[in-house]
N, C-alpha and C positions, 0 to 999 in steps of 0.2 A: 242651800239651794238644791231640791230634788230637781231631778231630771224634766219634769211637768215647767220649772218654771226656765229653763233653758229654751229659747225664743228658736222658732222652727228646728230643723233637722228632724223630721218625725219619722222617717224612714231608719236611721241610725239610731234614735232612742228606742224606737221599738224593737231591732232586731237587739237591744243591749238587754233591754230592759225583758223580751222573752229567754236569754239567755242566762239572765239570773234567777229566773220563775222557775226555766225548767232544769236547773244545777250544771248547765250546758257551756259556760263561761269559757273560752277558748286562753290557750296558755298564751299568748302573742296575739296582739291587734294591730293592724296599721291603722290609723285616723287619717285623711289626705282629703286636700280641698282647699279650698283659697284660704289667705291670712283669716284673721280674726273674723272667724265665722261658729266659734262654739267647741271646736276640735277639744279645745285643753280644759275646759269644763266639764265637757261628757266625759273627757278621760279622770279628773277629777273626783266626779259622780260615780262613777263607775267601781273607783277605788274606797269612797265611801261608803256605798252599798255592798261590796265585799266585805266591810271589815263593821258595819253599823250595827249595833247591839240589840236596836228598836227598830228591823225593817220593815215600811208597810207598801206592799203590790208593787214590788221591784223598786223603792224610792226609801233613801237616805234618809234616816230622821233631822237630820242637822241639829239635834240635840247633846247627845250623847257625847260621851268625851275622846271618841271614835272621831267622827263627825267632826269635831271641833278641831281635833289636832290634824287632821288630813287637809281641812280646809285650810288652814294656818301652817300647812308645809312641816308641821315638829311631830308626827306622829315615828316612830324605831320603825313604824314598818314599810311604809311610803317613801319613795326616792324620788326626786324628779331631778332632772337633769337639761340644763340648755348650754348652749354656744357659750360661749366665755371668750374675747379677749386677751392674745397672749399679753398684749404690752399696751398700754392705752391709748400709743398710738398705732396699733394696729390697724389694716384696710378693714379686715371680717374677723370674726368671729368664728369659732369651731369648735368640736367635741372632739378629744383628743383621746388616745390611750390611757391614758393617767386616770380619767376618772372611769372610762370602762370598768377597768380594772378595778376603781377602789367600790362598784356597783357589783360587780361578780363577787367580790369577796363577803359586803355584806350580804348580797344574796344565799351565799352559801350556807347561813344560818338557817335556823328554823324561826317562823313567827316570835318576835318577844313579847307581844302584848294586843294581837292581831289576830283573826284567823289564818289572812292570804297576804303576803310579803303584795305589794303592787310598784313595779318602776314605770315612770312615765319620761320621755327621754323627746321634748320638743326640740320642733326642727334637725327631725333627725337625719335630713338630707346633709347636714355640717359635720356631721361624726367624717372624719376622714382617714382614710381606708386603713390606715393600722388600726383604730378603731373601729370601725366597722366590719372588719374581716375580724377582730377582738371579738366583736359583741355576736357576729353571727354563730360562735361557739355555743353559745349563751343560746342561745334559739334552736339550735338541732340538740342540744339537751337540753333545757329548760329545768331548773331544781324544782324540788315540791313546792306543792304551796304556793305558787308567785305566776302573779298575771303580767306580763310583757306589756307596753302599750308605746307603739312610734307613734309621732304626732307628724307631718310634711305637709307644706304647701306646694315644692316640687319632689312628688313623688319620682320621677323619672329618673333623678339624681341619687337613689336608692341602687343599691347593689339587688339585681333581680333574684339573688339568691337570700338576701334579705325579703324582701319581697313575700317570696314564695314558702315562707313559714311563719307569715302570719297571716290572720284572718283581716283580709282588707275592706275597710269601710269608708264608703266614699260620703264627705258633708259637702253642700249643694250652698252658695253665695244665698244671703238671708233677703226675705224678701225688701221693698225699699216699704213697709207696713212693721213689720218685721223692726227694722232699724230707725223707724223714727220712735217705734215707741220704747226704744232701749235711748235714744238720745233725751225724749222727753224723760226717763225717769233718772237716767245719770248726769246731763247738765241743770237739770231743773235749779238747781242752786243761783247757778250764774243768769238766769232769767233771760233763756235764750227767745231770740226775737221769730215772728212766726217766717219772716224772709227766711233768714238762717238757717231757720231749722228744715223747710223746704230745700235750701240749697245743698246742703248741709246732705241731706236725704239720698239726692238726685245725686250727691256727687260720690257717694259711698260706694258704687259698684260692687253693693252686698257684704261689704267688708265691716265691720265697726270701729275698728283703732282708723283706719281709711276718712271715715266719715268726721270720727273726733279729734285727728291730731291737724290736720290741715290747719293753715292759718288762710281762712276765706279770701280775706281781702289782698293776701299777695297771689292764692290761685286767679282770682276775678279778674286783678289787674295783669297781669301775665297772660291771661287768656285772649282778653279784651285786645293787647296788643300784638296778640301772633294772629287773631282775625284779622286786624287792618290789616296784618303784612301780609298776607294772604288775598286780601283782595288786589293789595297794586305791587305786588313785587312784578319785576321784569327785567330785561336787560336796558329797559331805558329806565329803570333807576335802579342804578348801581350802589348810590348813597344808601337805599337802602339798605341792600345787603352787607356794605361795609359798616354803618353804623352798630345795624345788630349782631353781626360779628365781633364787634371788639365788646359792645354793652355787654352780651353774653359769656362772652370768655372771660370778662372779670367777673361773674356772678356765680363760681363753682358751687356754691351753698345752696344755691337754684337750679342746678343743673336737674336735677331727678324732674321737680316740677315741670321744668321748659319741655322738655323730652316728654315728660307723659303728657302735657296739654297738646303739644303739637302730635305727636300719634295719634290722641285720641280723637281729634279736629280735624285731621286729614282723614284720618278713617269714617266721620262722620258723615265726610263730604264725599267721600265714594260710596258710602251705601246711600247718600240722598240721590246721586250722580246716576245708582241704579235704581232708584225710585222705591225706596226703603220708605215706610212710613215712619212716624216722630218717634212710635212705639220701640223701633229699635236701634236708633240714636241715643248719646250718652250725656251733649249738652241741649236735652230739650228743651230748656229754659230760652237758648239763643238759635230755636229751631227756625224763625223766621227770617233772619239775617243768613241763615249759611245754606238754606234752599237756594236762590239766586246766584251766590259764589258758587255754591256745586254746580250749574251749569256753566258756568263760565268755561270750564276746563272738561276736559275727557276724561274717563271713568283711568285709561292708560295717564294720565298726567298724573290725577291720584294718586295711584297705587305706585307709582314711579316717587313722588315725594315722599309717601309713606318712607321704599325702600329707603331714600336719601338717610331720612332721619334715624333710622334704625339702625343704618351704617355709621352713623357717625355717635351713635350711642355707644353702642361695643368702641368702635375706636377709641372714643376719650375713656373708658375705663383702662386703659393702662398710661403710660406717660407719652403726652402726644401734645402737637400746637394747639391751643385747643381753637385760639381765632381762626387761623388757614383750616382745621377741621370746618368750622363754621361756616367761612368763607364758601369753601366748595360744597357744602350742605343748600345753600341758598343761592348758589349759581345753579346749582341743582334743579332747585326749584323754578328759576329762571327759564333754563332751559326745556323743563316739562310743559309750564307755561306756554 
């Protein structure tokens, strides 16, 4: 896959792609920009056409036995490196010292079979700081030969001193044009339906693993039901709020969903509340049902719910009730009401 068939980001292809025309290649890149938006491909690409035997106008032959092992991750000269899991049951996932470490050592070789050593080191905001103060060594000298590449979706979680030696390239959410036709050509198998793939679309927020891991029909229905409660919660039904407090505290494997349909639901309903058109709402599809609830309430009830549930997000990531969280999340909303 040259860099041409990598779907938008054309600002970032092209400043890569003159830097390999004009031998101008910078020893360290940041890549940063929302999940599954292209980051680890162009970093990919990049490391191809460094090292590709047959290159034509800045782009990878994908022929070559270059090309082929870079793509396939087995090339001596190519390192990538992600988050690892210390124990399987671990919360997260991290980039520890350990492999910093066994990265700078091969790095310290000369090419074996390559022109330019390339590491590419995703979600490099989880290196943690013995690593990352490890690896910034590695960056204020940099060995011959080897191109640096951070991948992060929060760059901000970046040691600014990291940061500030390497050449940062910001990739932009893909358009929703963009993500259906990466959906038509990698679900084509499964004979996705044209509903679907519209929903499917709309609900990607530019993202592509976004768009394809979701399981529809439990977003749809989760959704469906935090609208009703949005329309008649109150303190004259309290049932309400008890029931979906305890529903949802047994549903921890749903949590992430429940949380981001209801942000992104309240948030829609304060930009309709300030007279936002459809264009910049996130469940267009259910644009005519939550015009009418948005006025129901004040743009300050809104934003007040909003807070509710983003407080009670953070809370339940550590060990907490998670129904009395609940509880007071939707009296919350009672009271904005």
């Amino acid at each position: 896959m040259a860099f041409d068939k990598i779907l938008g980001q054309e600002k970032p292809k092209q400043i890569i792609k003159n830097a390999l025309q004009n031998s101008s290649v910078a020893h360290a890149y940041l890549f940063y920009g929302p999940e599954s938006i292209g980051k680890k491909q162009t970093a990919i690409e990049l490391a191809k056409a460094l090292n590709c035997t047959s290159l034509i106008e800045g782009n990878a032959c994908d022929e070559c036995s270059s090309c082929r092992k870079i793509e396939n991750k087995t090339h001596s000269d190519f390192f990538f490196i992600e988050p690892v899991k210390s124990t399987p049951t671990a919360r997260e996932a991290a980039i520890k010292i350990e492999a910093i470490r066994e990265l700078q050592r091969k790095l310290s070789f000369h090419p074996y079979e390559g022109k330019v050593k390339v590491a590419v080191i995703d979600d490099a905001h989880l290196m943690n700081i013995q690593a990352a103060n490890s690896f910034l060594k590695t960056l204020e000298e940099p060995p011959s030969a080897t191109v640096l590449i951070l991948i992060s979706s929060h760059p901000f979680k970046l040691l600014p001193t990291l940061i500030s030696r390497c050449q940062t390239i910001q990739f932009q959410a893909l358009s929703h044009e963009n993500i259906r036709k990466i959906l038509e050509e990698t679900m084509v198998e499964e004979g996705i339906e044209e509903n679907t793939l519209n929903f499917r679309t709309l609900r990607s927020r530019g993202s592509v693993s976004k768009a394809m891991k979701e399981d529809m029909e439990d977003v749809a229905n989760i959704r469906k039901e935090i609208v009703t409660l949005l329309e008649t919660i109150s303190f004259d039904r309290m049932d309400i709020v008890f029931s979906h407090a305890k529903s949802w505290a047994q549903q921890n494997d749903q949590w992430e969903i429940i949380f981001n349909e209801l942000m992104e639901l309240v948030r829609d309903l304060a930009f309709f509340r300030t007279g936002c058109t459809d264009s910049q709402i996130h469940n267009r599809d259910i644009a005519t049902r939550l015009k009418p609830l948005a006025l129901k309430r004040s743009l300050k009830s809104w934003i007040e719910m909003f807070n509710a549930v983003h407080a009670t997000k953070m809370a339940l990531s550590g060990n907490a009730n998670a129904q009395l969280f609940f509880e007071n999340m939707l009296m919350d909303f009672c009271e904005a009401a």
